[in-house]
Each structure stands twice: as C-alpha cells, then as structure tokens.
PDB file of N, H, CA, C and O in Angstrom:
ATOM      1  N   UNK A   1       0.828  -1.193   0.000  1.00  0.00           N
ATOM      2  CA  UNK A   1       0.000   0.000   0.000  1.00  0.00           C
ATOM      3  C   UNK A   1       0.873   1.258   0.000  1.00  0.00           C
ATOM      4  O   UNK A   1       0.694   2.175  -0.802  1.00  0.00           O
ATOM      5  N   UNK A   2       1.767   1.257   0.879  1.00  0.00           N
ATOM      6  H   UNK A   2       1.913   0.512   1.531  1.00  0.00           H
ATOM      7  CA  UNK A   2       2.549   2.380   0.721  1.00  0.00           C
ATOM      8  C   UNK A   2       3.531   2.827   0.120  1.00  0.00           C
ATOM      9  O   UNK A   2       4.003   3.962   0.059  1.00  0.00           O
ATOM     10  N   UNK A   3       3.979   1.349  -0.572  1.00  0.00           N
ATOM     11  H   UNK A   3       3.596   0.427  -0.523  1.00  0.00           H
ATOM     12  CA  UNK A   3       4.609   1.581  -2.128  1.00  0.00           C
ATOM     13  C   UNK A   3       3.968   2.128  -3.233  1.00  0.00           C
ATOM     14  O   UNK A   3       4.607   2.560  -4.193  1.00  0.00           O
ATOM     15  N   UNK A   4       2.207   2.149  -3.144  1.00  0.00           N
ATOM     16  H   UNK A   4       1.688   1.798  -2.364  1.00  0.00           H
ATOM     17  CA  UNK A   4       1.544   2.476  -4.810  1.00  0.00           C
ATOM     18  C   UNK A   4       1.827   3.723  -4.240  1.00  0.00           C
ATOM     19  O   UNK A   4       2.208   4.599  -5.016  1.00  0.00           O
ATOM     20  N   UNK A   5       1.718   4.007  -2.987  1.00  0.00           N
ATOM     21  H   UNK A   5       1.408   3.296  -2.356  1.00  0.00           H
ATOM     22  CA  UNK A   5       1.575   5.884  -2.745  1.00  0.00           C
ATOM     23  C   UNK A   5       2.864   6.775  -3.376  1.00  0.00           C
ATOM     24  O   UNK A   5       2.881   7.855  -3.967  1.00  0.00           O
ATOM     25  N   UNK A   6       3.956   5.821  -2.976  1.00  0.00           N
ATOM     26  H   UNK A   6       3.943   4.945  -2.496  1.00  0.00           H
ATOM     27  CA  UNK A   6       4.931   6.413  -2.763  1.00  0.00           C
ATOM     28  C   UNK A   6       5.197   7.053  -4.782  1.00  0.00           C
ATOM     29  O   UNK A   6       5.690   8.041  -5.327  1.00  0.00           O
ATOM     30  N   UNK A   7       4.269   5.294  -5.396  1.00  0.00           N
ATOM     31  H   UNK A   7       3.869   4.491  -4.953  1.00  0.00           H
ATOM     32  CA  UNK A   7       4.385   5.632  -7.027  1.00  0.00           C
ATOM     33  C   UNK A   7       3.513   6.955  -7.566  1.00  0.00           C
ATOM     34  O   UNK A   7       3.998   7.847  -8.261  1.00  0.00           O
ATOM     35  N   UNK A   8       2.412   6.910  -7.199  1.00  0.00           N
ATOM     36  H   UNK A   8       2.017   6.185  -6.635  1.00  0.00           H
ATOM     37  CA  UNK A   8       1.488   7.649  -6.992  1.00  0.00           C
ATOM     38  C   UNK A   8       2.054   9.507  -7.088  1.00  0.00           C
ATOM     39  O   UNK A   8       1.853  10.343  -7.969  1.00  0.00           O
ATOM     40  N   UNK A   9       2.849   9.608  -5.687  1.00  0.00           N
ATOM     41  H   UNK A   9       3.012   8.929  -4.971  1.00  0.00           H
ATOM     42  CA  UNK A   9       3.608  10.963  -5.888  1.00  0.00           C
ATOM     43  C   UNK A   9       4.612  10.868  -6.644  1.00  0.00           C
ATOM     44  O   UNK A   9       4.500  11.693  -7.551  1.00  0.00           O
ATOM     45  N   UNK A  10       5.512  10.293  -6.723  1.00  0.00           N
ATOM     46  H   UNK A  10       5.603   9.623  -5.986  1.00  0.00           H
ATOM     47  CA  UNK A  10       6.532   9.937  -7.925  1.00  0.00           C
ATOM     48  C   UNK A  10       5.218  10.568  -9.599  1.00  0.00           C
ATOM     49  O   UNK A  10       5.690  11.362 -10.413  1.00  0.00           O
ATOM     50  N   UNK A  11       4.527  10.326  -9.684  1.00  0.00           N
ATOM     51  H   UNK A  11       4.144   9.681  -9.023  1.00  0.00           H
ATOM     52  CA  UNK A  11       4.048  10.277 -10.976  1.00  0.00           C
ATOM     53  C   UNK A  11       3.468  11.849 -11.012  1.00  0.00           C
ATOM     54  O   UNK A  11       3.667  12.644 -11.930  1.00  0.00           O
ATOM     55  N   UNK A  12       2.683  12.111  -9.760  1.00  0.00           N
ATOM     56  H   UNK A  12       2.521  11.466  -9.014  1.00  0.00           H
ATOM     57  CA  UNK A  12       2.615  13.510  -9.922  1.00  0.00           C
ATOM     58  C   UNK A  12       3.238  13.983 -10.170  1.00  0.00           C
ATOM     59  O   UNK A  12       3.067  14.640 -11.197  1.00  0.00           O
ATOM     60  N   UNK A  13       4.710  14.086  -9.345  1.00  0.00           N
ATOM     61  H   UNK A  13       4.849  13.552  -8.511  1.00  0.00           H
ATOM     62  CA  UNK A  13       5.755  15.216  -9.653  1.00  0.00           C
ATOM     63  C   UNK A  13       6.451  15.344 -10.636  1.00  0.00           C
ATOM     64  O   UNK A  13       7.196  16.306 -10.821  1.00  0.00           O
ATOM     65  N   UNK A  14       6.274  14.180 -11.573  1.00  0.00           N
ATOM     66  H   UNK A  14       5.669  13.398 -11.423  1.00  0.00           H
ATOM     67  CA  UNK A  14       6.553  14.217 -12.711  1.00  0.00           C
ATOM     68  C   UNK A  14       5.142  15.324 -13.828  1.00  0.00           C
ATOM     69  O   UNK A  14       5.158  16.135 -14.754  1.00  0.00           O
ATOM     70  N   UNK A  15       4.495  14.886 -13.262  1.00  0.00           N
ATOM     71  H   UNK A  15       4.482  14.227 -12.509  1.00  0.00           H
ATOM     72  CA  UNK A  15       3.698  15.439 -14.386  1.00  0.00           C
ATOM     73  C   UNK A  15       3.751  17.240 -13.870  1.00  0.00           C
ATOM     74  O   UNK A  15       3.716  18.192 -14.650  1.00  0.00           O
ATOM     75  N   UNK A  16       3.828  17.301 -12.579  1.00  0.00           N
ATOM     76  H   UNK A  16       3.855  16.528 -11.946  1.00  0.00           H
ATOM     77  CA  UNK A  16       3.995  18.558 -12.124  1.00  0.00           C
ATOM     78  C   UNK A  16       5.138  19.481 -12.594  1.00  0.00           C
ATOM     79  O   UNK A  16       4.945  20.696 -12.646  1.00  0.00           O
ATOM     80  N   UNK A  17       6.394  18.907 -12.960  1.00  0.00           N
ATOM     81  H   UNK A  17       6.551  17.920 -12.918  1.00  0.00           H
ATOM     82  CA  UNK A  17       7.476  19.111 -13.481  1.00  0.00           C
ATOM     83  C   UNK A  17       7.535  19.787 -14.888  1.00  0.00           C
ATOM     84  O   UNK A  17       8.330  20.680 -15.180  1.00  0.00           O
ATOM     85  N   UNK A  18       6.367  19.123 -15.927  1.00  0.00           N
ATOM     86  H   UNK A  18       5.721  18.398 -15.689  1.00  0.00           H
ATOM     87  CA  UNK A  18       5.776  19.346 -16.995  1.00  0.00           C
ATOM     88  C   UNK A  18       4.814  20.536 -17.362  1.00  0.00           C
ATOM     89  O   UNK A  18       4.598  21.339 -18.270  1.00  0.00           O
ATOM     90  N   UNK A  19       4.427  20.219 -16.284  1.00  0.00           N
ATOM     91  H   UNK A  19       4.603  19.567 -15.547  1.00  0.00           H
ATOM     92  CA  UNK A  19       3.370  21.241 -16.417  1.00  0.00           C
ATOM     93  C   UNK A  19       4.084  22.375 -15.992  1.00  0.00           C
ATOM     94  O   UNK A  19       3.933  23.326 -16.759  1.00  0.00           O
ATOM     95  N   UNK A  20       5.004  22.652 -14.771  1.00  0.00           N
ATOM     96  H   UNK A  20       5.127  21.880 -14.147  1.00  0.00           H
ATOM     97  CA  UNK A  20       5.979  24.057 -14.889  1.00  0.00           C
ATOM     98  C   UNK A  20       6.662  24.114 -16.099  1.00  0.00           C
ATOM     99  O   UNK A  20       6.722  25.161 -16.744  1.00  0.00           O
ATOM    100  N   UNK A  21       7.141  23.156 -16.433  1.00  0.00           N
ATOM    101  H   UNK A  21       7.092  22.306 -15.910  1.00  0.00           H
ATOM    102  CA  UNK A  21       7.856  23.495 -17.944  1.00  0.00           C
ATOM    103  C   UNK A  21       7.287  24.191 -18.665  1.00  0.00           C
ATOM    104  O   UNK A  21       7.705  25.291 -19.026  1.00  0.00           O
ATOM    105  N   UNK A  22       5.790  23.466 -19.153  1.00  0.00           N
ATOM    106  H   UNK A  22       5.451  22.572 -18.860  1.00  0.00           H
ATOM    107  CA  UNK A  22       5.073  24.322 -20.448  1.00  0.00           C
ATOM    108  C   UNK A  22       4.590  25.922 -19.633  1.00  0.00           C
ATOM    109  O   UNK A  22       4.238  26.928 -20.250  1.00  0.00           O
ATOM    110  N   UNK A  23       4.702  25.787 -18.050  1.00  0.00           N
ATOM    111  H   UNK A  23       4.988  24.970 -17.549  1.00  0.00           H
ATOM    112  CA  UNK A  23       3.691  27.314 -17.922  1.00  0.00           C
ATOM    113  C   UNK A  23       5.027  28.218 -18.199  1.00  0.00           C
ATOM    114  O   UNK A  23       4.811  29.429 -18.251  1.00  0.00           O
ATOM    115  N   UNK A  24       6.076  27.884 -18.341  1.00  0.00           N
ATOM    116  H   UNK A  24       6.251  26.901 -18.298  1.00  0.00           H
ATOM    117  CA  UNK A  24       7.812  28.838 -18.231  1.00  0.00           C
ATOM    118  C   UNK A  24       7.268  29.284 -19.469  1.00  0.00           C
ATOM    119  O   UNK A  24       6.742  30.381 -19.652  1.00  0.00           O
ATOM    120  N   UNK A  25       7.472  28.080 -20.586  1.00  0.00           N
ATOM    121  H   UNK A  25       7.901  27.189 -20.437  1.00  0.00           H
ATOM    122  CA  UNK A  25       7.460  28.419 -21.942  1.00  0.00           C
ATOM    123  C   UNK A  25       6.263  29.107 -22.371  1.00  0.00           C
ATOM    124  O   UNK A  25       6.241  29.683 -23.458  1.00  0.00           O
ATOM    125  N   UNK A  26       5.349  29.090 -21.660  1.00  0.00           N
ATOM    126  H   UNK A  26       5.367  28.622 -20.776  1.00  0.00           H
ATOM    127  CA  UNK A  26       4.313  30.161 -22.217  1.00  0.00           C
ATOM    128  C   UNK A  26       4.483  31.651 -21.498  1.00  0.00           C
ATOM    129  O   UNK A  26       4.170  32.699 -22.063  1.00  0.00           O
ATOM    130  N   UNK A  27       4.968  31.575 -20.312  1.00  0.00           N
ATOM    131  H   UNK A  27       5.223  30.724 -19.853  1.00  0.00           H
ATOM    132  CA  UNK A  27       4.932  32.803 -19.780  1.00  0.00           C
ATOM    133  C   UNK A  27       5.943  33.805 -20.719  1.00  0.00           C
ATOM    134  O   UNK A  27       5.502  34.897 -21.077  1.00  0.00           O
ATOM    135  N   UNK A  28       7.226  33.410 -21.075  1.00  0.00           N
ATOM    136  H   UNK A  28       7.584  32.523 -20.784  1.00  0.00           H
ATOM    137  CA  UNK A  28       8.382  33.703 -21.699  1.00  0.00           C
ATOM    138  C   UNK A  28       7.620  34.235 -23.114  1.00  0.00           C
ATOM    139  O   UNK A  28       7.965  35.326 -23.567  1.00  0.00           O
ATOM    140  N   UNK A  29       6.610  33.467 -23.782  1.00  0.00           N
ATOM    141  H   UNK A  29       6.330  32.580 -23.414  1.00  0.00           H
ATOM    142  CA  UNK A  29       5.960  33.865 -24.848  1.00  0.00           C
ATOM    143  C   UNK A  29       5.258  34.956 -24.712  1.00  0.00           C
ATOM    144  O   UNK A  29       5.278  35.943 -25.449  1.00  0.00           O
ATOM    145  N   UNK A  30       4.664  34.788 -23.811  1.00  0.00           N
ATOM    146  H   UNK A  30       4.648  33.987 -23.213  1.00  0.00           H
ATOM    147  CA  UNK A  30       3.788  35.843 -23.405  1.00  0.00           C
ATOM    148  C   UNK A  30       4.429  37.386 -22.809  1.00  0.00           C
ATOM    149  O   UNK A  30       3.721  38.392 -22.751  1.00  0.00           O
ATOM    150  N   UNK A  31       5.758  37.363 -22.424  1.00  0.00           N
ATOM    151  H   UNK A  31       6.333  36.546 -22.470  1.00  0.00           H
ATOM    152  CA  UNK A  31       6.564  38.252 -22.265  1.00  0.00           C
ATOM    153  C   UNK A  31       7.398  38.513 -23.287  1.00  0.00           C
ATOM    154  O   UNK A  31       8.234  39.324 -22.889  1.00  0.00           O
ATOM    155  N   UNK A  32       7.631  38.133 -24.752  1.00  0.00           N
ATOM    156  H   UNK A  32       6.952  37.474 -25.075  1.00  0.00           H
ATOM    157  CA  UNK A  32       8.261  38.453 -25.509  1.00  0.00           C
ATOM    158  C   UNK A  32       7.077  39.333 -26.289  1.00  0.00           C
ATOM    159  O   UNK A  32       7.194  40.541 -26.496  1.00  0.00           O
ATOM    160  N   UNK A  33       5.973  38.579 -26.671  1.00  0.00           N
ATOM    161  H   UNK A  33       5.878  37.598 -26.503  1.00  0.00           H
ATOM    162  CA  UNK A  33       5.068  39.268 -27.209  1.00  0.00           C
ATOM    163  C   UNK A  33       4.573  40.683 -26.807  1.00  0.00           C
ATOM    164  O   UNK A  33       4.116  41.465 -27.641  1.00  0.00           O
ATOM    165  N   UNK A  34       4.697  41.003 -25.348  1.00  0.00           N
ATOM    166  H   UNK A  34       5.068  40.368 -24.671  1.00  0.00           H
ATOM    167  CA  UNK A  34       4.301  42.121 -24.707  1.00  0.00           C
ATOM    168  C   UNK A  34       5.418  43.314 -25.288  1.00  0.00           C
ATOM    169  O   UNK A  34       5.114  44.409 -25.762  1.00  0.00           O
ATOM    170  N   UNK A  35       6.739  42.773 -25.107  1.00  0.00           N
ATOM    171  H   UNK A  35       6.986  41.883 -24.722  1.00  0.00           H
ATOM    172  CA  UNK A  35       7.624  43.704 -26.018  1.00  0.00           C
ATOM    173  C   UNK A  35       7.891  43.906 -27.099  1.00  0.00           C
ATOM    174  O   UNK A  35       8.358  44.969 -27.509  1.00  0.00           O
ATOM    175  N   UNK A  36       7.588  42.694 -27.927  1.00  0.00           N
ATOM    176  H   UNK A  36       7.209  41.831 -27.594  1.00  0.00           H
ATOM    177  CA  UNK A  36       7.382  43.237 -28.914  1.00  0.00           C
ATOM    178  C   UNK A  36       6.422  44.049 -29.547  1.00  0.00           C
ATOM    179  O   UNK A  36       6.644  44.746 -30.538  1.00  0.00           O
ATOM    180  N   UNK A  37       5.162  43.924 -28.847  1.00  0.00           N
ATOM    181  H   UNK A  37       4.982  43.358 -28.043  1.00  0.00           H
ATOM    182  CA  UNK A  37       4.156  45.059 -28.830  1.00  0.00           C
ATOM    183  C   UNK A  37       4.370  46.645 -28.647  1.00  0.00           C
ATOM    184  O   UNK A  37       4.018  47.479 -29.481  1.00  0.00           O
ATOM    185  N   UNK A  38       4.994  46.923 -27.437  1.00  0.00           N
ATOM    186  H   UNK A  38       5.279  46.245 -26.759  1.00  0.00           H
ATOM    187  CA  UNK A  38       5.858  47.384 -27.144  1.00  0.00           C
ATOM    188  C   UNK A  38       6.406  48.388 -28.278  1.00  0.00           C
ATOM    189  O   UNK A  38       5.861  49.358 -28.805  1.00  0.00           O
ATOM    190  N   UNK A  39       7.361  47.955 -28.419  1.00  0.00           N
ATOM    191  H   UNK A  39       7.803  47.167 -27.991  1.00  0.00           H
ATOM    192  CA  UNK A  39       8.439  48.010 -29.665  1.00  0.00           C
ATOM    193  C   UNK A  39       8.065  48.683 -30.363  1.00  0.00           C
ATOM    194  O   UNK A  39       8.271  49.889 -30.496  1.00  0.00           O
ATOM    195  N   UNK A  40       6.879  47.342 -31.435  1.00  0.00           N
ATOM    196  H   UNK A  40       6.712  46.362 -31.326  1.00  0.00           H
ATOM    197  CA  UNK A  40       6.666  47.911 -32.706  1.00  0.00           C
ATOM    198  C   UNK A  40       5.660  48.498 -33.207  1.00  0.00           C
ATOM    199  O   UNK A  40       5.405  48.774 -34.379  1.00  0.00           O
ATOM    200  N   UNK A  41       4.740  48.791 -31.663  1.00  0.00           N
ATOM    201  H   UNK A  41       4.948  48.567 -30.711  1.00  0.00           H
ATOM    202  CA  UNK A  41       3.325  49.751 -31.812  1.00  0.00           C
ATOM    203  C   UNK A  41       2.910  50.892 -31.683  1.00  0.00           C
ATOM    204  O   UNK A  41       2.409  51.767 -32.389  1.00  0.00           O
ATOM    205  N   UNK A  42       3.465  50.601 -29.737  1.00  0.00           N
ATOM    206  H   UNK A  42       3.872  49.889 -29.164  1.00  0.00           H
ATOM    207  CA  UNK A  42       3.348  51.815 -28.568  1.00  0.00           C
ATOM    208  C   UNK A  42       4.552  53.105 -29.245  1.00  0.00           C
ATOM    209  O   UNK A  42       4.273  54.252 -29.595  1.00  0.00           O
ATOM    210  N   UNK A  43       5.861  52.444 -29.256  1.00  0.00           N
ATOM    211  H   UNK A  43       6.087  51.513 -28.971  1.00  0.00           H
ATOM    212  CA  UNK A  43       6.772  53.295 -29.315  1.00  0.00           C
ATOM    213  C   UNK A  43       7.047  54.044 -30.672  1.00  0.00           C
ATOM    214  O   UNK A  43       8.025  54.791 -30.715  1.00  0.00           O
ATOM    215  N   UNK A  44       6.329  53.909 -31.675  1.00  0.00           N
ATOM    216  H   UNK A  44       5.535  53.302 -31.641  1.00  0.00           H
ATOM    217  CA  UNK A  44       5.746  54.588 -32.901  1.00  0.00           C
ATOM    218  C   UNK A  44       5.275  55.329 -32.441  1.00  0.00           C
ATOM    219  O   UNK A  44       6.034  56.295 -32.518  1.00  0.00           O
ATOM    220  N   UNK A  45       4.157  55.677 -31.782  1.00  0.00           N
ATOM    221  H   UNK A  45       3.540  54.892 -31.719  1.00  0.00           H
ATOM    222  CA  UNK A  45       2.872  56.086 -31.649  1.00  0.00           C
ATOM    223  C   UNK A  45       3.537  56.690 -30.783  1.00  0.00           C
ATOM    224  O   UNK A  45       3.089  57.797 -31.084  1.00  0.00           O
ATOM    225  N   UNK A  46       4.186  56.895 -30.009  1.00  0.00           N
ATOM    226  H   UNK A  46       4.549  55.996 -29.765  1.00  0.00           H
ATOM    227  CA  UNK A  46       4.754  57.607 -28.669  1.00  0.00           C
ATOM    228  C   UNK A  46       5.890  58.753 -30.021  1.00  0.00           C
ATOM    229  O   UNK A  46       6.077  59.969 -29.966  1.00  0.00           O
ATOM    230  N   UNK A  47       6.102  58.355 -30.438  1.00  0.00           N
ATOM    231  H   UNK A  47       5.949  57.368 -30.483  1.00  0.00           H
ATOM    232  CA  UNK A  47       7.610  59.313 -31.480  1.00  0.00           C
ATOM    233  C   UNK A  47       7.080  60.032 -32.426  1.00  0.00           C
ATOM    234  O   UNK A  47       7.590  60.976 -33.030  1.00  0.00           O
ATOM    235  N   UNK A  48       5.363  59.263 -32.622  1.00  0.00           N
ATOM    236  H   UNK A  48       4.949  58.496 -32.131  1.00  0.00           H
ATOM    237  CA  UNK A  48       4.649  60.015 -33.903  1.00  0.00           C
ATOM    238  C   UNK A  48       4.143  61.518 -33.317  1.00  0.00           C
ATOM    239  O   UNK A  48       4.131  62.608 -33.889  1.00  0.00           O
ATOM    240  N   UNK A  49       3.729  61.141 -31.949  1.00  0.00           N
ATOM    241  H   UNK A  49       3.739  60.255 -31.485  1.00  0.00           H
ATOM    242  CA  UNK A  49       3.040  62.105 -30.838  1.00  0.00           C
ATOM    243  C   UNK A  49       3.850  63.334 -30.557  1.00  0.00           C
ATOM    244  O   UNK A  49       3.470  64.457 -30.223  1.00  0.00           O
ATOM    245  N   UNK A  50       4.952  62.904 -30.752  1.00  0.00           N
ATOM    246  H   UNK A  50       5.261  61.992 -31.023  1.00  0.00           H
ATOM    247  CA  UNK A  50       6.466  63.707 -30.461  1.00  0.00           C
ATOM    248  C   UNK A  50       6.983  64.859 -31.794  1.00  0.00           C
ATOM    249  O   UNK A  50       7.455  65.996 -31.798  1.00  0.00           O
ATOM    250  N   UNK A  51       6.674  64.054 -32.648  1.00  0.00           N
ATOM    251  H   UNK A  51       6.290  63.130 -32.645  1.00  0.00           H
ATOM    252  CA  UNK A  51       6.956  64.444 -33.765  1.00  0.00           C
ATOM    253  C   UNK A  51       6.364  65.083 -34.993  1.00  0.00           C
ATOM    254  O   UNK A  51       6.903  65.790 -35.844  1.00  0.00           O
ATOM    255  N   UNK A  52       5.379  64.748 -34.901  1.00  0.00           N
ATOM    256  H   UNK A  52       4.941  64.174 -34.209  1.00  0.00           H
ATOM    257  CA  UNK A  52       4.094  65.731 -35.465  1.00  0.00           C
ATOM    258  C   UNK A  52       4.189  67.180 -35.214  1.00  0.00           C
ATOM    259  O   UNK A  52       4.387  68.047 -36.066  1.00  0.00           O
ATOM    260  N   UNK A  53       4.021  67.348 -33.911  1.00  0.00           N
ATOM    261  H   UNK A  53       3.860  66.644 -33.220  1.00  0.00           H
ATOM    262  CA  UNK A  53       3.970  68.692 -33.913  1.00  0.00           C
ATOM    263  C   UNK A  53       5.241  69.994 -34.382  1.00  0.00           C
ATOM    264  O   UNK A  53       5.369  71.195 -34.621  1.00  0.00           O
ATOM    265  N   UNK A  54       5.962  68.733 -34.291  1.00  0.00           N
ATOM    266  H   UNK A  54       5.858  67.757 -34.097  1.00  0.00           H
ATOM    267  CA  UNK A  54       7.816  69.489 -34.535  1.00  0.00           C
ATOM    268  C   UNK A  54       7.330  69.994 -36.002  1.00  0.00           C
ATOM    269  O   UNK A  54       7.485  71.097 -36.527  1.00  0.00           O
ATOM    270  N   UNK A  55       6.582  68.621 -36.574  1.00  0.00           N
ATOM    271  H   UNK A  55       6.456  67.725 -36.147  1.00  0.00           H
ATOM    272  CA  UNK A  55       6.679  69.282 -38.367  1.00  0.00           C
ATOM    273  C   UNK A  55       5.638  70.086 -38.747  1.00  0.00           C
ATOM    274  O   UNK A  55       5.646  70.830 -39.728  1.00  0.00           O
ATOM    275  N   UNK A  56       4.559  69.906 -37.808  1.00  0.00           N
ATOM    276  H   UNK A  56       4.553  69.302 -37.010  1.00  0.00           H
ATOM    277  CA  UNK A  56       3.451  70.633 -38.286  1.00  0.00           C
ATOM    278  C   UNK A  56       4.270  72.256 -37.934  1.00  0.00           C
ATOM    279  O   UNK A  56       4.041  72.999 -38.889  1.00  0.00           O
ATOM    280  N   UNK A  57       4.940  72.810 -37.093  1.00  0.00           N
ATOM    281  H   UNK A  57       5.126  72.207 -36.317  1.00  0.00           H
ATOM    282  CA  UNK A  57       5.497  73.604 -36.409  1.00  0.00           C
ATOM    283  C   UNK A  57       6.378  74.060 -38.006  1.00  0.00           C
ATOM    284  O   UNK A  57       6.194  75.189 -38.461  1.00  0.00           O
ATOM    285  N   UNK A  58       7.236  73.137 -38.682  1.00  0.00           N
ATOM    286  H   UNK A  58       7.385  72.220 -38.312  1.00  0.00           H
ATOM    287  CA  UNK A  58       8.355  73.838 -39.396  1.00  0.00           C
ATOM    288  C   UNK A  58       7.174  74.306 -40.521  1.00  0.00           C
ATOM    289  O   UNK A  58       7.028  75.476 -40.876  1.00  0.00           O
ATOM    290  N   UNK A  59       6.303  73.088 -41.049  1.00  0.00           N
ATOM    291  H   UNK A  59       6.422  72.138 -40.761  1.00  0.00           H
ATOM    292  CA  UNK A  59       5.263  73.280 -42.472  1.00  0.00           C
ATOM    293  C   UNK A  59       5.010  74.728 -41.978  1.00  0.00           C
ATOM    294  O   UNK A  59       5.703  75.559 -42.566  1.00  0.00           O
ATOM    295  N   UNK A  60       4.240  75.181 -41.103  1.00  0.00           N
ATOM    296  H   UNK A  60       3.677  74.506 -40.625  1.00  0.00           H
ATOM    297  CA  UNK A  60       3.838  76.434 -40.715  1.00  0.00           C
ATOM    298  C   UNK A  60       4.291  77.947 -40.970  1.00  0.00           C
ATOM    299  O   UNK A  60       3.602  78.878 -41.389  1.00  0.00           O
ATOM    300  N   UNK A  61       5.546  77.935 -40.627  1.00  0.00           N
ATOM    301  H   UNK A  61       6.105  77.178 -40.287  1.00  0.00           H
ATOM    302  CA  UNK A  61       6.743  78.710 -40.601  1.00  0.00           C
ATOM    303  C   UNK A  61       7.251  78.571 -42.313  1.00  0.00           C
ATOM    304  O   UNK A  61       7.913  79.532 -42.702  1.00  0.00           O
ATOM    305  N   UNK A  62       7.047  77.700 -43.120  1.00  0.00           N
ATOM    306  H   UNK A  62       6.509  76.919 -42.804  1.00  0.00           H
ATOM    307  CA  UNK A  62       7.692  77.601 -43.901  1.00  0.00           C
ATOM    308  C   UNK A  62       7.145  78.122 -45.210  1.00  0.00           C
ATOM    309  O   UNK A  62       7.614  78.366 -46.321  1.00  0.00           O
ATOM    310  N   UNK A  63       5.720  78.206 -44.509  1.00  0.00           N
ATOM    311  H   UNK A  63       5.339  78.008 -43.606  1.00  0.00           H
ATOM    312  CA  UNK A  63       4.909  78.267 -45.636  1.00  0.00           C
ATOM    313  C   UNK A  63       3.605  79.878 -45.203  1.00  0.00           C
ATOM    314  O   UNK A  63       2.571  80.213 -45.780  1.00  0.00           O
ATOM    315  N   UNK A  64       4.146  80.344 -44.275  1.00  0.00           N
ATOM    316  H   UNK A  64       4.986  80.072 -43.806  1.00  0.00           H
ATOM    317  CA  UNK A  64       4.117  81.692 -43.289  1.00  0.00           C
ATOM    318  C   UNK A  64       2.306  81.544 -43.265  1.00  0.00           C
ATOM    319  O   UNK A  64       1.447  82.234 -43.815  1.00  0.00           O
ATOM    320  N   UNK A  65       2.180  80.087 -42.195  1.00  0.00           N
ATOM    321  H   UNK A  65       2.878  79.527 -41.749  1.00  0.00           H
ATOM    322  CA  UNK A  65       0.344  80.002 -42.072  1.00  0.00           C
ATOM    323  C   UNK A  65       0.635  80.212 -40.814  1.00  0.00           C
ATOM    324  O   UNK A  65      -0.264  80.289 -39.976  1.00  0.00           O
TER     325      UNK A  65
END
C-alpha cells in the first residue's frame, strides 16, 4: 500500500514538473510578445506624438500660415 503511494507521488511530480515546464514556456511567450508590442506599436505612436507637432510647427513657418 505504501509503495503504490509512494508511485502515486513519484508520478505527480513528474507530471507537475511538466506542467511548470510548459507554464515557463508560455509565460516567456507571453513576455516576448508584450515587447514586442511594445516596440513595434506603442513606441511609434509615442515618437509620432512627439513628432508631429515638430513638423506641423516647421510646415507652418515655412509656408508663413
């Protein structure tokens, strides 16, 4: 009896082992994706915000509106 137990947790912790594995590899996914979001969305949109007005500013001046 206290050998099936002992198999019993033996088999969980295996499968428990697995199952941290795949939650690493998804979390890691899920944190690459966030930067790359990041990256190639936010930080456009943050430089466009920045930068717009610089040119709307020169067009203005350049063109004496």
């Amino acid at each position: 009896m206290e050998q099936e137990i002992l198999n019993r947790l033996q088999a969980q912790e295996e499968l428990l082992q697995k199952v941290y594995a795949s939650t690493e590899k998804s979390r890691k996914y899920l944190m690459w994706t966030f930067w790359g979001t990041v990256l190639f969305f936010v930080l456009p949109l943050v430089l466009l915000a920045i930068a717009i007005p610089t040119l709307l500013s020169s067009f203005s001046t350049l063109y004496g509106i």
